[in-house]
C-alpha positions in Angstrom: 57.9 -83.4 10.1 56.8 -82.6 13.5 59.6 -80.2 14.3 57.7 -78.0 11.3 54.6 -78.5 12.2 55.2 -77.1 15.9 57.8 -74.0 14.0 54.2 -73.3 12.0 52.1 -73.5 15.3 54.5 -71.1 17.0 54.7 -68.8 14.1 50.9 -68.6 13.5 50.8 -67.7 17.4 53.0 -65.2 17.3 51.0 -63.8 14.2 48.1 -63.8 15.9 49.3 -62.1 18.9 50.9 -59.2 17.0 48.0 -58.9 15.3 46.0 -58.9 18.3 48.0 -56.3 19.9 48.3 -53.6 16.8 44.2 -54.0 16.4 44.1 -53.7 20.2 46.3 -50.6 20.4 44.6 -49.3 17.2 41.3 -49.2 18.2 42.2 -47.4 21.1 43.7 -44.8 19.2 47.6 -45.7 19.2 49.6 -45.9 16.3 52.4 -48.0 17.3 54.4 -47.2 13.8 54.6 -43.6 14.9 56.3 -41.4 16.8 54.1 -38.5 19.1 54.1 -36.5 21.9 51.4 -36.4 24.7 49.9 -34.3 26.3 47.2 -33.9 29.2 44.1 -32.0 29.8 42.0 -31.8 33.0 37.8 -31.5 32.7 34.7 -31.6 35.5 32.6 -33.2 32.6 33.9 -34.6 29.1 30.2 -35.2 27.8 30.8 -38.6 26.7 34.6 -38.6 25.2 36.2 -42.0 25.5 39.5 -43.2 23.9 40.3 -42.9 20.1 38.0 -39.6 19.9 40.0 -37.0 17.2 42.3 -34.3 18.0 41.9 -31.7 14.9 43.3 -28.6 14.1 41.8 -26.3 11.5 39.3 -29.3 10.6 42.4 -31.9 10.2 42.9 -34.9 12.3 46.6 -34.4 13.8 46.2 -36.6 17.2 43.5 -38.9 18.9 42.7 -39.1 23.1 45.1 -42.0 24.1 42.8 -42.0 27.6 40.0 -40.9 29.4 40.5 -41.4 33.4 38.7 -40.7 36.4 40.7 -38.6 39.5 39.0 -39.5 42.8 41.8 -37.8 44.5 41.3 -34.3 42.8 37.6 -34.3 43.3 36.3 -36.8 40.6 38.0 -34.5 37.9 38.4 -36.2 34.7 42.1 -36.7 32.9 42.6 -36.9 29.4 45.6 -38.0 27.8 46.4 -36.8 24.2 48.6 -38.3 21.5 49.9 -35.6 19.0 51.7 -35.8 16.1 55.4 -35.0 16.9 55.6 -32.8 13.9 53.1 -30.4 15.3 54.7 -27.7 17.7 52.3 -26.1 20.3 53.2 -22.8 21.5 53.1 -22.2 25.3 49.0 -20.8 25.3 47.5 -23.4 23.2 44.5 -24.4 24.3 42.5 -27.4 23.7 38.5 -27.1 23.2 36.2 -29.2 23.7 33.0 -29.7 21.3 30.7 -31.8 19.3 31.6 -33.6 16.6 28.6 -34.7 14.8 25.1 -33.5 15.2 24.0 -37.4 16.2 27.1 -37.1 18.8 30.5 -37.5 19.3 32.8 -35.5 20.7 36.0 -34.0 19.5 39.1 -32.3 20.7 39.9 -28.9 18.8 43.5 -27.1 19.3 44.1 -23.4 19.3 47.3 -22.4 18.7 48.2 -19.4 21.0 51.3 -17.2 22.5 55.1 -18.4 21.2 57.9 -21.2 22.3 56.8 -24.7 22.4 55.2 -27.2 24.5 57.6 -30.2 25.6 55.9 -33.7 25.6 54.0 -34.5 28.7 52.8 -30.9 29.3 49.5 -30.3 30.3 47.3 -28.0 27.9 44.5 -25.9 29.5 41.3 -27.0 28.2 37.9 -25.6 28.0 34.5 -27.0 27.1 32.4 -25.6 24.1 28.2 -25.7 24.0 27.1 -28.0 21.5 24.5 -28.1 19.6 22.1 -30.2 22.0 23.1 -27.8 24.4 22.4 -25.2 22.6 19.1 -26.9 21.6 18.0 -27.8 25.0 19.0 -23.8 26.2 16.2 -22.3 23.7 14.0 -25.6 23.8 13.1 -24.9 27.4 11.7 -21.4 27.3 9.5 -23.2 24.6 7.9 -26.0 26.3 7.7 -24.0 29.3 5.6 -21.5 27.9 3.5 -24.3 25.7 2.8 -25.1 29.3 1.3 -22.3 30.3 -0.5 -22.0 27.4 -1.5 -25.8 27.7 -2.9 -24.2 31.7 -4.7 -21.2 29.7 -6.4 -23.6 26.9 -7.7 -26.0 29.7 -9.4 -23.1 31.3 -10.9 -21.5 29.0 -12.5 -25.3 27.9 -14.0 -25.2 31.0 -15.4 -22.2 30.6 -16.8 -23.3 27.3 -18.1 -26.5 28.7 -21.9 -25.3 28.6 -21.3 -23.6 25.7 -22.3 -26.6 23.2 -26.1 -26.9 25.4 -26.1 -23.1 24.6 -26.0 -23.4 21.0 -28.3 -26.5 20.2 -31.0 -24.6 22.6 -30.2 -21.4 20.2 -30.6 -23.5 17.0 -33.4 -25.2 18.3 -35.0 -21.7 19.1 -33.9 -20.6 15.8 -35.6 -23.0 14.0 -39.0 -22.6 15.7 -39.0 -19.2 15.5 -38.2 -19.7 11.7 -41.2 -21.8 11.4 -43.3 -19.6 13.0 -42.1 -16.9 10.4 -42.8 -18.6 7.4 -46.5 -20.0 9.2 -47.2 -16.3 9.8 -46.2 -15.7 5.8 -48.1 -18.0 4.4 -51.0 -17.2 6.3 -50.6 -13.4 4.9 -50.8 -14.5 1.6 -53.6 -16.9 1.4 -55.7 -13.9 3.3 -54.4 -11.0 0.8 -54.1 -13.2 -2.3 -57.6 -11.9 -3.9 -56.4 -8.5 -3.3 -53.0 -9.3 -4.5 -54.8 -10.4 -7.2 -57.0 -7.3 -7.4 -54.1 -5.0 -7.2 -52.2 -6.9 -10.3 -55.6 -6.7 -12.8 -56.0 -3.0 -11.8 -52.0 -2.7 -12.8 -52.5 -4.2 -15.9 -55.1 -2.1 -16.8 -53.7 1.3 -16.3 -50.4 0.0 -18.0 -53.2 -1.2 -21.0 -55.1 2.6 -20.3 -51.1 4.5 -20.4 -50.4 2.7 -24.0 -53.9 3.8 -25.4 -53.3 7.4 -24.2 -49.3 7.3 -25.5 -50.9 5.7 -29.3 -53.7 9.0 -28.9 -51.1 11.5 -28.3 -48.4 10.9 -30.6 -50.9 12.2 -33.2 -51.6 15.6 -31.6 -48.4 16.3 -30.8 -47.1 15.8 -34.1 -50.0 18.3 -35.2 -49.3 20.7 -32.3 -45.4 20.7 -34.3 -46.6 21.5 -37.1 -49.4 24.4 -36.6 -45.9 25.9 -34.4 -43.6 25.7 -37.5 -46.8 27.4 -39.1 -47.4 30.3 -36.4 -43.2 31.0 -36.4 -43.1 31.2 -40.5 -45.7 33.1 -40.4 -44.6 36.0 -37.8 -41.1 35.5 -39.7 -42.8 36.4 -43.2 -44.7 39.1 -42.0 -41.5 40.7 -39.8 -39.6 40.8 -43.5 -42.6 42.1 -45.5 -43.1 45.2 -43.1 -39.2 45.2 -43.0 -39.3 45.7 -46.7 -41.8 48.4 -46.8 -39.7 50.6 -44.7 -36.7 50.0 -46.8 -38.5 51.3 -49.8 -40.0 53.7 -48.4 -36.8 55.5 -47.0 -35.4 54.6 -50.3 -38.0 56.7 -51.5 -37.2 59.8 -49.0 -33.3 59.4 -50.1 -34.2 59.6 -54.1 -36.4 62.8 -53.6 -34.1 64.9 -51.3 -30.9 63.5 -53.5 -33.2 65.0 -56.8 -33.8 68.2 -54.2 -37.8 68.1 -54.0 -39.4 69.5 -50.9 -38.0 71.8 -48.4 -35.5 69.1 -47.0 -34.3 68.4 -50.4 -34.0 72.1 -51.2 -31.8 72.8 -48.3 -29.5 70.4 -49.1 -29.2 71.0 -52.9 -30.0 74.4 -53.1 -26.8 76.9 -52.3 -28.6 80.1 -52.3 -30.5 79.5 -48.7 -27.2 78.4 -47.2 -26.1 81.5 -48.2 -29.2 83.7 -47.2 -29.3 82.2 -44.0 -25.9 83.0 -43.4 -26.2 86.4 -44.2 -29.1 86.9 -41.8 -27.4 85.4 -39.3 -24.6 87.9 -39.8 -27.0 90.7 -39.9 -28.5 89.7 -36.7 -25.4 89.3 -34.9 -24.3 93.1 -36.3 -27.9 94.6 -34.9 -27.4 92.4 -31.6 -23.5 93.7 -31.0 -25.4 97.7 -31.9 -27.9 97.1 -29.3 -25.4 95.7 -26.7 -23.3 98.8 -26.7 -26.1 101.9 -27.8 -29.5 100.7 -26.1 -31.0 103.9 -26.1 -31.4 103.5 -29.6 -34.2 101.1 -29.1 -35.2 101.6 -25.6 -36.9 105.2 -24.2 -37.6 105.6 -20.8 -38.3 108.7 -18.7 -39.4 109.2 -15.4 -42.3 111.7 -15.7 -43.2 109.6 -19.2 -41.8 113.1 -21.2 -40.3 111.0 -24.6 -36.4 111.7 -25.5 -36.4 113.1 -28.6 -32.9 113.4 -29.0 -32.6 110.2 -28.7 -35.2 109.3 -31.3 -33.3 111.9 -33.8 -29.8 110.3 -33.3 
């Protein structure tokens, strides 16, 4: 009986000590149930990286940082061991980078696989360092808060300048506000002085408006007569322009009838055939006795020197 209860002591001891070294080992990031290869990596700063921090490549954990170790004998430099996967082959340029992990922290170790061969275990990888996003934060945060300070340096000059400014105003408004009562003293002392004639002004107003509607009531009347003795006058001059218009139609309808019927000497001419034909004749005759005395004058004209008369000429 007490032989097993020392074998159970023993055995829970054991237990417990296993168990203490796996978590142990574990929580520092080595897997004790399987096989990798390390590797090592040399930094001036590691921002924070400690033990157990994530190897990843192409966003998948394939290693962890086995330790993080000051070098006082290669000018404080900073050695970090790495536990890879052995099923992972690194090709003689890989590199090892860096960066954040999180954007509340952490950092990470990122591989880049470059150049051809492999690695062997216990090589060490060149590293290099990647800005964060704090960094980056802090880079364009400065240029910011530096300027806000200047402009924190302008603002508290220009409220000094402006310190008077607030007397300035309430002696303005105060001003303002006796010159405003002043202004409406001044206007009501105008009115009570011209209200009679204010007064005055408005009966006389309403008077000639009262004298403009008698007038407009008296001359509707005469203008509607004035309208009408014109629509008289014009039908008038109008019936009088086609009476005498008529008159002279009938009367050269009268003209027409009697030299159509061949009365008077107009009428005769143009009916009667016989004076067309008398005229004509004398018109021929005359033309014979002109053409005679164009070409035989003597006939008809005598004329001698000594005033002795031609007789022959009279005989022919």
């Amino acid at each position: 009986m007490f032989q097993s209860n020392e074998l159970k002591v023993g055995f829970l001891a054991l237990l417990a000590f296993l168990i203490l070294y796996f978590g142990f080992n574990f929580l520092k990031g080595n897997d004790v149930f399987s096989s990798s290869n390390i590797y090592y990596v040399t930094y001036h700063n590691v921002d924070g990286l400690t033990s157990s921090n994530q190897v990843l490549l192409n966003g998948i954990e394939v290693g962890k940082v086995k330790k993080v170790e000051l070098l006082p004998e290669d000018g404080n430099k900073i050695k970090v061991t790495l536990r890879i996967t052995k099923d992972l082959i690194l090709p003689d340029k890989t590199l090892i980078v860096l960066s954040d992990g999180a954007l509340l922290g952490g950092k990470v170790m990122r591989l880049e696989l470059l150049g051809k061969g492999s690695l062997p275990s216990e090589s060490v990888i060149q590293g290099t360092t990647e800005k964060g996003l704090s960094a980056l934060l802090k880079e364009r945060a400065l240029p910011v808060l530096s300027n806000a300070d200047s402009l924190l340096v302008s603002f508290r000059k220009i409220s000094v300048k402006f310190e008077h400014t607030g007397t300035h105003l309430n002696e303005l408004i105060k001003n303002s506000n006796s010159a405003v009562t002043n202004i409406n003293g001044s206007v009501t002392e105008l009115v009570s002085d011209n209200k009679a004639n204010v007064k005055q002004i408005t009966a006389n107003m309403k008077s000639l408006s009262q004298s403009l509607t008698e007038t407009e009531k008296q001359l509707k009347p005469l203008l509607v007569k004035f309208n009408t003795v014109a629509d008289s006058l014009q039908a008038v001059r109008i019936g009088q322009t086609l009476q005498e218009a008529g008159k002279a139609i009938h009367s050269l309808q009268k003209i027409v009838t009697k030299l159509e019927q061949g009365q008077g000497s107009a009428g005769k001419l143009l009916t009667n055939d016989s004076l067309y034909n008398g005229l004509n004749k004398s018109l021929l005759d005359l033309d014979k006795l002109l053409i005679d005395f164009r070409t035989q004058p003597k006939r008809y004209i005598h004329f001698s020197v000594f005033g002795k008369k031609d007789l022959k000429a009279v005989s022919q």
